[in-house]
PDB file with one MODEL, atoms N, CA, C and O in Angstrom:
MODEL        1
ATOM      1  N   UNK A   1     136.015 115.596  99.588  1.00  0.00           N
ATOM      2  CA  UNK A   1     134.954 116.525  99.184  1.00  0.00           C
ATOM      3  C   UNK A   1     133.708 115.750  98.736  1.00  0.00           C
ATOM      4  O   UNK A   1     132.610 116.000  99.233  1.00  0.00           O
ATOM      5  N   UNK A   2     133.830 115.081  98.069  1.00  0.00           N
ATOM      6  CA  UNK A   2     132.748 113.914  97.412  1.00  0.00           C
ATOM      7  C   UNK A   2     132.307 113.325  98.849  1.00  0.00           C
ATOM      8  O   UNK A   2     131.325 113.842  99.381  1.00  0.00           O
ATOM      9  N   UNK A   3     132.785 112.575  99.317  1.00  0.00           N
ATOM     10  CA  UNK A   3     132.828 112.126 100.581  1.00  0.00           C
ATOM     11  C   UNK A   3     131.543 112.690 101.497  1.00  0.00           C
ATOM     12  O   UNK A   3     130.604 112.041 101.960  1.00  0.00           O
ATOM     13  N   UNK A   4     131.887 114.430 101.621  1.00  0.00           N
ATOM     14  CA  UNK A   4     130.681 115.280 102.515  1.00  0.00           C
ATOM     15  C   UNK A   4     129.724 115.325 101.531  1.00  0.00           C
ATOM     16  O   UNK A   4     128.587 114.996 101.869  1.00  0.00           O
ATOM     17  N   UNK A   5     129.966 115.742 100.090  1.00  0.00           N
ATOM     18  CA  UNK A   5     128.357 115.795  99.283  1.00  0.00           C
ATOM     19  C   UNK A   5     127.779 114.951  99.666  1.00  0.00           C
ATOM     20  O   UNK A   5     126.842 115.399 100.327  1.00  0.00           O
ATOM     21  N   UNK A   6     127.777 113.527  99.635  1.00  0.00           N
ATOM     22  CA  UNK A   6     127.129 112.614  99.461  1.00  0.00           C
ATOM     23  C   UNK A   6     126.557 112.279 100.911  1.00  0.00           C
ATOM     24  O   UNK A   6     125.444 111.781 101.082  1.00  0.00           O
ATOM     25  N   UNK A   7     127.360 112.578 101.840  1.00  0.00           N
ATOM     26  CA  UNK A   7     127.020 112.692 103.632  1.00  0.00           C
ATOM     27  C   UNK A   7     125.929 113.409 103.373  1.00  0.00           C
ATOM     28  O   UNK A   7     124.864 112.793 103.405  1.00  0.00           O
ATOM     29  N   UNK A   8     125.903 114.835 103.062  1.00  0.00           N
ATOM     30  CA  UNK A   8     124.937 115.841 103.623  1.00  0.00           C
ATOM     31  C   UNK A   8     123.793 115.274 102.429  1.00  0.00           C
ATOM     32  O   UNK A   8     122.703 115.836 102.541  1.00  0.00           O
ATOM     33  N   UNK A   9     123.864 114.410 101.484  1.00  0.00           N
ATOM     34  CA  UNK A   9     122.796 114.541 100.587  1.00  0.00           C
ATOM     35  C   UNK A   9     122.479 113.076 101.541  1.00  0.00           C
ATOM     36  O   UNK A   9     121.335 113.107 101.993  1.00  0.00           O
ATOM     37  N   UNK A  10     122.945 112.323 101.773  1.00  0.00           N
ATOM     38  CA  UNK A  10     122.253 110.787 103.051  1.00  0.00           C
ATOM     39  C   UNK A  10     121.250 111.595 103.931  1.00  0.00           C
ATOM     40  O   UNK A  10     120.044 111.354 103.988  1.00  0.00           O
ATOM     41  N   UNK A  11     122.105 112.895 104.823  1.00  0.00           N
ATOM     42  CA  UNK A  11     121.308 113.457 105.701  1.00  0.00           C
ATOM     43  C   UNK A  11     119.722 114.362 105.012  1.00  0.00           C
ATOM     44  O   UNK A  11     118.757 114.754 105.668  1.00  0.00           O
ATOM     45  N   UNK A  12     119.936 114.457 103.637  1.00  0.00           N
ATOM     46  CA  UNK A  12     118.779 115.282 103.406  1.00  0.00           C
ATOM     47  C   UNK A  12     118.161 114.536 103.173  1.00  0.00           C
ATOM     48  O   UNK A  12     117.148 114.509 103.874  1.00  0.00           O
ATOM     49  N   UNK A  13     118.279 113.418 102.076  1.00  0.00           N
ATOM     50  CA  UNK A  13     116.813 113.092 101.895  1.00  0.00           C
ATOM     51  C   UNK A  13     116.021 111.951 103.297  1.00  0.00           C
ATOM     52  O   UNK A  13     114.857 111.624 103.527  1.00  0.00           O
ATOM     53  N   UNK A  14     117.414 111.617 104.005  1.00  0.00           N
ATOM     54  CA  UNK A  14     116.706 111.083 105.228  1.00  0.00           C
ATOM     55  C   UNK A  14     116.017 112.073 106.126  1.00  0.00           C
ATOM     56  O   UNK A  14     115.146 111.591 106.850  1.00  0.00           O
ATOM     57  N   UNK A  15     116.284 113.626 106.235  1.00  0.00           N
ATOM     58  CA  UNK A  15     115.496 113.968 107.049  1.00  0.00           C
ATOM     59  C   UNK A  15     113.943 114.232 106.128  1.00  0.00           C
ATOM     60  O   UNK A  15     112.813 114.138 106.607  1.00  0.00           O
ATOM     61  N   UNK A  16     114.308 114.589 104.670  1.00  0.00           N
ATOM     62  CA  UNK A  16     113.085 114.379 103.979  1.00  0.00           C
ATOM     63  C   UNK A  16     111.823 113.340 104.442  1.00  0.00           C
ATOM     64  O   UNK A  16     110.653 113.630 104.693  1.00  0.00           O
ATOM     65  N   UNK A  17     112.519 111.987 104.462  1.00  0.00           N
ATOM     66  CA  UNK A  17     111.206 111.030 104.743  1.00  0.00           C
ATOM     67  C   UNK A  17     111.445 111.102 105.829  1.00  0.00           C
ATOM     68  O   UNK A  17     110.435 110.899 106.502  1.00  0.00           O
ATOM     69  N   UNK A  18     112.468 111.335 106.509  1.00  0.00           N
ATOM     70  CA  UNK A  18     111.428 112.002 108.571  1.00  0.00           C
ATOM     71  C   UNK A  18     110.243 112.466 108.574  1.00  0.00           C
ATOM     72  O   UNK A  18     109.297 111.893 109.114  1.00  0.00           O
ATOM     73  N   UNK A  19     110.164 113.718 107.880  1.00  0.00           N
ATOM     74  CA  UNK A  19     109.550 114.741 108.180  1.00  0.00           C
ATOM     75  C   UNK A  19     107.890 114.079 107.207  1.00  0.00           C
ATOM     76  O   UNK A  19     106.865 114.197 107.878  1.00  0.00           O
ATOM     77  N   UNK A  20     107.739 113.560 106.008  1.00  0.00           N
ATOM     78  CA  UNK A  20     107.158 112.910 104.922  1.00  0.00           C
ATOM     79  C   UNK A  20     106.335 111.954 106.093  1.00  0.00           C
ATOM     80  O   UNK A  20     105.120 111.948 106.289  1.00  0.00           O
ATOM     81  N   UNK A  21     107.438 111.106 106.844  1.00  0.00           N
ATOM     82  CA  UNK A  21     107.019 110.112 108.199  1.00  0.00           C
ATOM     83  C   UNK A  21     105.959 110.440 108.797  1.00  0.00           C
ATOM     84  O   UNK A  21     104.819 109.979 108.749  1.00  0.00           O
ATOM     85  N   UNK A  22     106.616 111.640 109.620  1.00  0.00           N
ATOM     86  CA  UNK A  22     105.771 112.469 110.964  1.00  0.00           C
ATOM     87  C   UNK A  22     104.806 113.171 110.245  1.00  0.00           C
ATOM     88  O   UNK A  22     104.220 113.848 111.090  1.00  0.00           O
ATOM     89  N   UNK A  23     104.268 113.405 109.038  1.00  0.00           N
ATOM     90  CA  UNK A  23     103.367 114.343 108.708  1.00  0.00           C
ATOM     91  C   UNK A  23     102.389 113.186 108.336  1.00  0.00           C
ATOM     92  O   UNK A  23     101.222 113.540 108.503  1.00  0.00           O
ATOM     93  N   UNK A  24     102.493 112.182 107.980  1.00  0.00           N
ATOM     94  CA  UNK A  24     101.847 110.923 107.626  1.00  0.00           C
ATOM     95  C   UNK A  24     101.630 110.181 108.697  1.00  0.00           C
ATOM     96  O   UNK A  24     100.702 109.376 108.614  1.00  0.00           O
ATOM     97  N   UNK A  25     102.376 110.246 109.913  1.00  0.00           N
ATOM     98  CA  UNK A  25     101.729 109.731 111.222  1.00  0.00           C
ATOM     99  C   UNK A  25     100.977 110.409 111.663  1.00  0.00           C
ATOM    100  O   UNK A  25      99.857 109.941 111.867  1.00  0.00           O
ATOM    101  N   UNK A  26     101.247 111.785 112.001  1.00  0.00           N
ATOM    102  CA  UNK A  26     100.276 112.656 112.225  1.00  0.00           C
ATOM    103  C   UNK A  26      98.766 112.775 111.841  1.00  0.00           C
ATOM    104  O   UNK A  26      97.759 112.850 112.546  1.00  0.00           O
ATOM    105  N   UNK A  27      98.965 112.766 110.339  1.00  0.00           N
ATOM    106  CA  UNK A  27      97.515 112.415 109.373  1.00  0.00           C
ATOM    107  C   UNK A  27      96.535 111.492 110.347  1.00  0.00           C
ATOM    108  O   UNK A  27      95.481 111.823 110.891  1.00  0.00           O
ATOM    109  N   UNK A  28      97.406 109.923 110.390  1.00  0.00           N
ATOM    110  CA  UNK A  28      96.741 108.964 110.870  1.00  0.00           C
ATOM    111  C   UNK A  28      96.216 108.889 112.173  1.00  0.00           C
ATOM    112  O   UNK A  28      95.276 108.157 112.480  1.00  0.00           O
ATOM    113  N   UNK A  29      96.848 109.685 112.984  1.00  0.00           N
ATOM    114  CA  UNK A  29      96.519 109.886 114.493  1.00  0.00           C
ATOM    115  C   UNK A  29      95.704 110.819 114.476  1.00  0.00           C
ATOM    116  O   UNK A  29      94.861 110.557 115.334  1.00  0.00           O
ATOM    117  N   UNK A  30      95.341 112.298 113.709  1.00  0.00           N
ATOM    118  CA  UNK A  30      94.152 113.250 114.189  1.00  0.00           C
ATOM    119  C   UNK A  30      93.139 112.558 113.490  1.00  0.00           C
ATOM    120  O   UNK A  30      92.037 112.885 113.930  1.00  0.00           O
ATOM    121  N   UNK A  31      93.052 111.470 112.286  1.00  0.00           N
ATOM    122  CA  UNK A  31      92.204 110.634 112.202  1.00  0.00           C
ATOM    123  C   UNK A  31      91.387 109.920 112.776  1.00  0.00           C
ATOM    124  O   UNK A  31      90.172 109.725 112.748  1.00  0.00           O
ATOM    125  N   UNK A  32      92.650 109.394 113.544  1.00  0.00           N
ATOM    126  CA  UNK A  32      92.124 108.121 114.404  1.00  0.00           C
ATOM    127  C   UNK A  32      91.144 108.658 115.669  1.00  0.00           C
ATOM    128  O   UNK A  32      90.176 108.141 116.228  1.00  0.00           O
ATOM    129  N   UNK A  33      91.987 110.188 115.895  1.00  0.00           N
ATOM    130  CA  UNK A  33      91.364 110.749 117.198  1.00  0.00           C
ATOM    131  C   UNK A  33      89.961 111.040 116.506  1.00  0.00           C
ATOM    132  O   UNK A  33      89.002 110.373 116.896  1.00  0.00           O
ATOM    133  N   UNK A  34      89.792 111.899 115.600  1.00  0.00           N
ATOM    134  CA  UNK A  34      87.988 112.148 115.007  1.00  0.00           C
ATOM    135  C   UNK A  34      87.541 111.085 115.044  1.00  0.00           C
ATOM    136  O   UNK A  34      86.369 111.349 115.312  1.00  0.00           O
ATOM    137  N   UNK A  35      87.615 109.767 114.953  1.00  0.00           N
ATOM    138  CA  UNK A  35      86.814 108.820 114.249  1.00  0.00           C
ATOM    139  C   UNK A  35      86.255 108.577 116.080  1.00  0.00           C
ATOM    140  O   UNK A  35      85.150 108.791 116.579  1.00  0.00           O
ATOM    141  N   UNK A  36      87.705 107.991 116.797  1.00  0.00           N
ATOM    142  CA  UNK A  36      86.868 107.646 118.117  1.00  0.00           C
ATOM    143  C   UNK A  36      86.154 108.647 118.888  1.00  0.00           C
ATOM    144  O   UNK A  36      85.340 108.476 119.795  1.00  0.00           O
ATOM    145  N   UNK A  37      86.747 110.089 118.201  1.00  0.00           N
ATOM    146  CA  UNK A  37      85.525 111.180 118.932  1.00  0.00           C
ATOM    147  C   UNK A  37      83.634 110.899 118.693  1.00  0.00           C
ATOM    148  O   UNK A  37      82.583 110.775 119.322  1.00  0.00           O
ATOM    149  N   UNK A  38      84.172 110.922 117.400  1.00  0.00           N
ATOM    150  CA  UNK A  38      82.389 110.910 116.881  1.00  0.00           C
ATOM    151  C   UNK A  38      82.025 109.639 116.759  1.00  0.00           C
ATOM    152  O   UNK A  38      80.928 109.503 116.218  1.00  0.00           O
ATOM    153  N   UNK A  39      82.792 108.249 117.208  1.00  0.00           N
ATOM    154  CA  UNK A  39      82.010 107.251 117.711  1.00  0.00           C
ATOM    155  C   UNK A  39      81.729 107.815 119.444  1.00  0.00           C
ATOM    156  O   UNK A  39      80.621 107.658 119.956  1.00  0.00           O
ATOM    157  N   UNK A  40      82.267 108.119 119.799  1.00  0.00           N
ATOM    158  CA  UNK A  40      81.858 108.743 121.649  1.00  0.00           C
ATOM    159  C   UNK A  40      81.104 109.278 121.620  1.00  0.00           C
ATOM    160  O   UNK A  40      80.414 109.064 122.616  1.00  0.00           O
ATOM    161  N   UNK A  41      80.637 110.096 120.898  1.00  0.00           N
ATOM    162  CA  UNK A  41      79.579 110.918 120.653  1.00  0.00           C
ATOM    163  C   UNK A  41      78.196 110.536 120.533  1.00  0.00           C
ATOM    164  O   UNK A  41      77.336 110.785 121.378  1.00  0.00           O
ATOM    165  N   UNK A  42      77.967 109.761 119.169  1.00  0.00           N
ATOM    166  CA  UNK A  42      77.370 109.150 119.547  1.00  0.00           C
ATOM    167  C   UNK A  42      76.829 107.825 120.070  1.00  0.00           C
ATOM    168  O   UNK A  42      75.933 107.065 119.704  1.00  0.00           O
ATOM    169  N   UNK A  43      77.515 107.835 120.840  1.00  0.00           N
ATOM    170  CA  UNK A  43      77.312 106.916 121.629  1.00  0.00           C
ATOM    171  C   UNK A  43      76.961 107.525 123.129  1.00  0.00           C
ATOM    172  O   UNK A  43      76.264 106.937 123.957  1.00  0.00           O
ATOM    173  N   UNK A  44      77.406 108.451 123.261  1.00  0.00           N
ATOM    174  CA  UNK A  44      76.837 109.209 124.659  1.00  0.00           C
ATOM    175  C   UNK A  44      75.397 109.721 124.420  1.00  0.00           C
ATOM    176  O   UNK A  44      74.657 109.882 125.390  1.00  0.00           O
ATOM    177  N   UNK A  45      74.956 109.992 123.107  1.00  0.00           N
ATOM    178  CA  UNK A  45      73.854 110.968 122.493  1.00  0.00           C
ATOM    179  C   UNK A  45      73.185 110.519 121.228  1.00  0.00           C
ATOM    180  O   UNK A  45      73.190 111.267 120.250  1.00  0.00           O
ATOM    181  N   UNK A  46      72.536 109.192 121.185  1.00  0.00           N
ATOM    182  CA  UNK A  46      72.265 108.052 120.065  1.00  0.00           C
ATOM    183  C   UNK A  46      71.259 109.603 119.247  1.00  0.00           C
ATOM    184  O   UNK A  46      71.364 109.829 118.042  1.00  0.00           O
ATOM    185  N   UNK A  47      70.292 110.555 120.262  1.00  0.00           N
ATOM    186  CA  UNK A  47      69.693 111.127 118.877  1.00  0.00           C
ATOM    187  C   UNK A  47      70.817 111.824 118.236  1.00  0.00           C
ATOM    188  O   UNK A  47      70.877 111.269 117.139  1.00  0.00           O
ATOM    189  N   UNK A  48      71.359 112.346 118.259  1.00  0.00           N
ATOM    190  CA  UNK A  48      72.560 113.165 117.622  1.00  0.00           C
ATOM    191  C   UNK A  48      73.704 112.751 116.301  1.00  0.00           C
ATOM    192  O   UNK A  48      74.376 113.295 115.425  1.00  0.00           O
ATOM    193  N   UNK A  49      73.382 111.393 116.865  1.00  0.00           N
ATOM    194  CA  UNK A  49      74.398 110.475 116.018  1.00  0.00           C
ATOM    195  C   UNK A  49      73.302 110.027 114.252  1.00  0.00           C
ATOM    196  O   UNK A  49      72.098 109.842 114.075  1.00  0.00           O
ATOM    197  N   UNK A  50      74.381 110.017 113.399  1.00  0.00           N
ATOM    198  CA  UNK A  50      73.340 109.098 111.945  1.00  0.00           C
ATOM    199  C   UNK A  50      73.189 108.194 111.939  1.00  0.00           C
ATOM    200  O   UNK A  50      72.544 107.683 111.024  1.00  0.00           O
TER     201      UNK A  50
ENDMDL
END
């Protein structure tokens, strides 16, 4: 019995920092995507850009 508590509590808090992971990769990638958008930008359109 102890045995499965401690299984299903391995499986929770590991899917915890899965999910903690992918929401924090995520962050960094729609980041990364704005930043090289609005360097493209202006760079296609120097008046447009600051």
């Amino acid at each position: 019995m102890a045995a499965i508590k401690i299984g299903s509590l391995n499986l929770l808090t590991r899917g915890d920092f899965n999910a903690y992971t992918v929401r924090s990769m995520k962050i960094i990638l729609v980041g990364h995507v704005i930043f090289m958008l609005s360097i493209t930008v202006q760079n296609q359109s120097p008046g447009l850009g600051t």
